[in-house]
N, C-alpha and C positions, 0 to 999 in steps of 0.2 A: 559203485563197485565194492567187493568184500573187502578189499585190501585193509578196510579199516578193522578188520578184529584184528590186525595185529598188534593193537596198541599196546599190550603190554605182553610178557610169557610168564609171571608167575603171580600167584594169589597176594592181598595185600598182606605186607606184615614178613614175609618171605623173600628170602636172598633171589635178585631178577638175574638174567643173562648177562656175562661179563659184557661190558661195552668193547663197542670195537673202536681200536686205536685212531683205525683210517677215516671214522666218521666223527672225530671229538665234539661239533655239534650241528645239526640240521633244525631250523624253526620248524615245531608241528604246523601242519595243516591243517585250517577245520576240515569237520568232516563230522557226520550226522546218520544213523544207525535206526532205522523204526522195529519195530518187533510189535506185532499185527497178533490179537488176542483175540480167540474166539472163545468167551463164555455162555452160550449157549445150552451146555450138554454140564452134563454132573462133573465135569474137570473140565479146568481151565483146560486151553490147548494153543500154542502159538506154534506162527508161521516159520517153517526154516526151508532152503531152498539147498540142494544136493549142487555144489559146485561139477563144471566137468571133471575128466580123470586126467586133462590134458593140460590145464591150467598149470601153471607155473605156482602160481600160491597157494597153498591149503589145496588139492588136487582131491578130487570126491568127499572131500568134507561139506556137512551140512554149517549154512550160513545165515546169519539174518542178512537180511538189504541193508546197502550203505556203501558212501561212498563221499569223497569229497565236495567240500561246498564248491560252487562255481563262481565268477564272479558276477556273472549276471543273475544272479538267484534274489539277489534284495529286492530286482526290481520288478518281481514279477506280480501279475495284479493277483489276487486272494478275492475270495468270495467272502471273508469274513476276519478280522485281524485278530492277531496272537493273542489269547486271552490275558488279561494282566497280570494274574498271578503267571503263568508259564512265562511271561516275558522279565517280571522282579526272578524269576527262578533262572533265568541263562543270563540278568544280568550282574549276579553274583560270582564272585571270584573274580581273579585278575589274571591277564590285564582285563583294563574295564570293557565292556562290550556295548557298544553302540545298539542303538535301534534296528542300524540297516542288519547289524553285523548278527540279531537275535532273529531277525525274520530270514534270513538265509540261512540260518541253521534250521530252523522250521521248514523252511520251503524244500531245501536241499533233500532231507528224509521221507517228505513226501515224492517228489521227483526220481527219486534212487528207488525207492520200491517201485514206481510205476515201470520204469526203465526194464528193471531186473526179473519182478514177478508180473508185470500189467494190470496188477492192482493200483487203481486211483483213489486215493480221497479228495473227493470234489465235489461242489456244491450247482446248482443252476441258478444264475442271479436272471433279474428284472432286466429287461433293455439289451443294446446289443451287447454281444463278448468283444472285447480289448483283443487284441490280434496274438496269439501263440502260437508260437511254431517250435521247429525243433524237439526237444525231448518232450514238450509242452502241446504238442501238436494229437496226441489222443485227449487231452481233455478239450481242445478245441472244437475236433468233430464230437465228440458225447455234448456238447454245449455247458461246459461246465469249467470255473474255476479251482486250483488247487483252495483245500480247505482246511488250515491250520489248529481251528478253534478246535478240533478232538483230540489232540496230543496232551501228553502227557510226560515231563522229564524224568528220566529214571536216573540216570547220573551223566558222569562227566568223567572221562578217563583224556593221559596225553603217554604217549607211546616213551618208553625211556630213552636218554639221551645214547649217542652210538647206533641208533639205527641210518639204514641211508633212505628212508621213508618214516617219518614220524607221524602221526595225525593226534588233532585236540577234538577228540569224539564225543560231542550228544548223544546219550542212546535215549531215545523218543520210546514210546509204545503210545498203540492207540485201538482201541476197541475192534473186532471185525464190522462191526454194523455199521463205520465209515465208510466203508469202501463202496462206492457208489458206480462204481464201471470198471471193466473187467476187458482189459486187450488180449486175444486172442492171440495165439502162436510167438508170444515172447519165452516162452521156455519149452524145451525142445530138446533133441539128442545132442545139435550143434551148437547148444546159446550156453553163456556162461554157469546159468543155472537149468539143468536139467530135468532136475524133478522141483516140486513142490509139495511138504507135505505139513500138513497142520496134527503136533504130537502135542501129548498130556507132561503137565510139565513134571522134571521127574522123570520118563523115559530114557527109553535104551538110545534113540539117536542125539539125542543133550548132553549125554555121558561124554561126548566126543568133541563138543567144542571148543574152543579157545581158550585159555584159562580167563581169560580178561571177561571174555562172554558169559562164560557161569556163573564168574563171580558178579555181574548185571544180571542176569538171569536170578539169580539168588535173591538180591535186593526186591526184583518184581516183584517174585513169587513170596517174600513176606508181606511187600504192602500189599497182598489181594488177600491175603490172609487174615488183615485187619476190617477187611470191609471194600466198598467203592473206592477208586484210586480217587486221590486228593491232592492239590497243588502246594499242599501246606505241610509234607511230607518232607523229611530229611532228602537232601540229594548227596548224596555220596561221591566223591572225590578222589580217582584214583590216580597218584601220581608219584614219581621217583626222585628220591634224595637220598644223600648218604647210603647209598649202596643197595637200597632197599625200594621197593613200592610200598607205597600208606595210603591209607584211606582215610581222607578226615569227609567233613562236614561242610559242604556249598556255604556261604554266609555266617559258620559259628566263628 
């Protein structure tokens, strides 16, 4: 669910929203964010999905997928495990992150987009499938595993202290050419996401997103600037102290 671009409301570097008294502290949430790339055509272009107008949070605004990890999420089977650099890259910064706790952040981002857009990343293995059900129940019928090994970390933001919902967000991206099955009639007039539309980045509907989100958007769209995304790329760290958001460095 969107809820996680609210992690933070202003750019790093810049005075955030006074905290509120009534909240003095809430533990983040994980929670894990994909943003779906189509390079195909002479401009990049990612996926953003039009909230309804009825929604309580962000109401008609354009959103990437995401939404809270779950706790069943580490144990789901994968067609193929977290590649090693992405797994040293989320288990960077503190507190320390466990194994299970890296692969639920991977799985969660895949799961959340399928949920929201019925985009899958999934792979079809050898032999039978392992039983899925639940949110997991469209890759079962396509015969396929969620598929971790295409993601990509772009950073790591946590929501400033005074909220009464906090989340500790991965934002993922990961190539359009993953996506390997496509569920029918998840977004619609009545679903949380109504439209779907793949824009150039740079565009008139990204002017409009969350501060937190632009400023990951931003991050993206210079490392595509440098060439093929790479795991060995700065990850970026957006987080609040002394009255301010900062951005430092995953591992410096």
């Amino acid at each position: 669910m969107s809820e996680t671009a609210q992690t933070t409301g202003a750019p790093a570097g810049k005075p955030a929203e006074k905290e509120a008294d009534h909240h003095p502290y809430t533990k983040p949430r994980d929670a894990a964010t994909l943003i779906l790339i189509d390079r195909s055509g002479h401009a990049p272009k990612v996926l953003v999905g039009k909230r309804h107008d009825k929604v309580v949070f962000m109401p008609g605004k354009f959103v990437f997928p995401g939404g809270r990890v779950d706790k069943t999420d580490h144990r789901v089977p994968v067609a193929a495990p977290i590649p090693p650099e992405l797994q040293a890259n989320l288990f960077k910064g503190r507190p320390q992150t466990s194994a299970s706790r890296a692969k639920s952040l991977a799985v969660a981002a895949i799961r959340e987009a399928c949920e929201e857009t019925g985009l899958c990343l999934g792979r079809r293995i050898d032999g039978a499938l392992p039983t899925l059900d639940g949110p997991w129940a469209p890759f079962a019928q396509a015969g396929l595993l969620p598929d971790p090994s295409s993601l990509f970390l772009i950073a790591r933001a946590i929501t400033p202290p005074g909220r009464i919902k906090r989340f500790d967000t991965r934002f993922f991206t990961a190539d359009a050419s993953a996506i390997t099955h496509r569920v029918a009639g998840v977004v619609h007039p009545d679903a949380e996401l109504v439209e779907l539309v793949w824009v150039e980045l740079g565009s008139k509907p990204l002017a409009d997103l969350h501060p937190m989100t632009k400023n990951v958007l931003g991050e993206l769209e210079r490392r595509l600037a440098t060439g093929p995304l790479r795991h060995d790329a700065p990850v970026p760290f957006f987080h609040f102290y002394s009255g301010k958001m900062h951005r430092d460095v995953l591992g410096a």
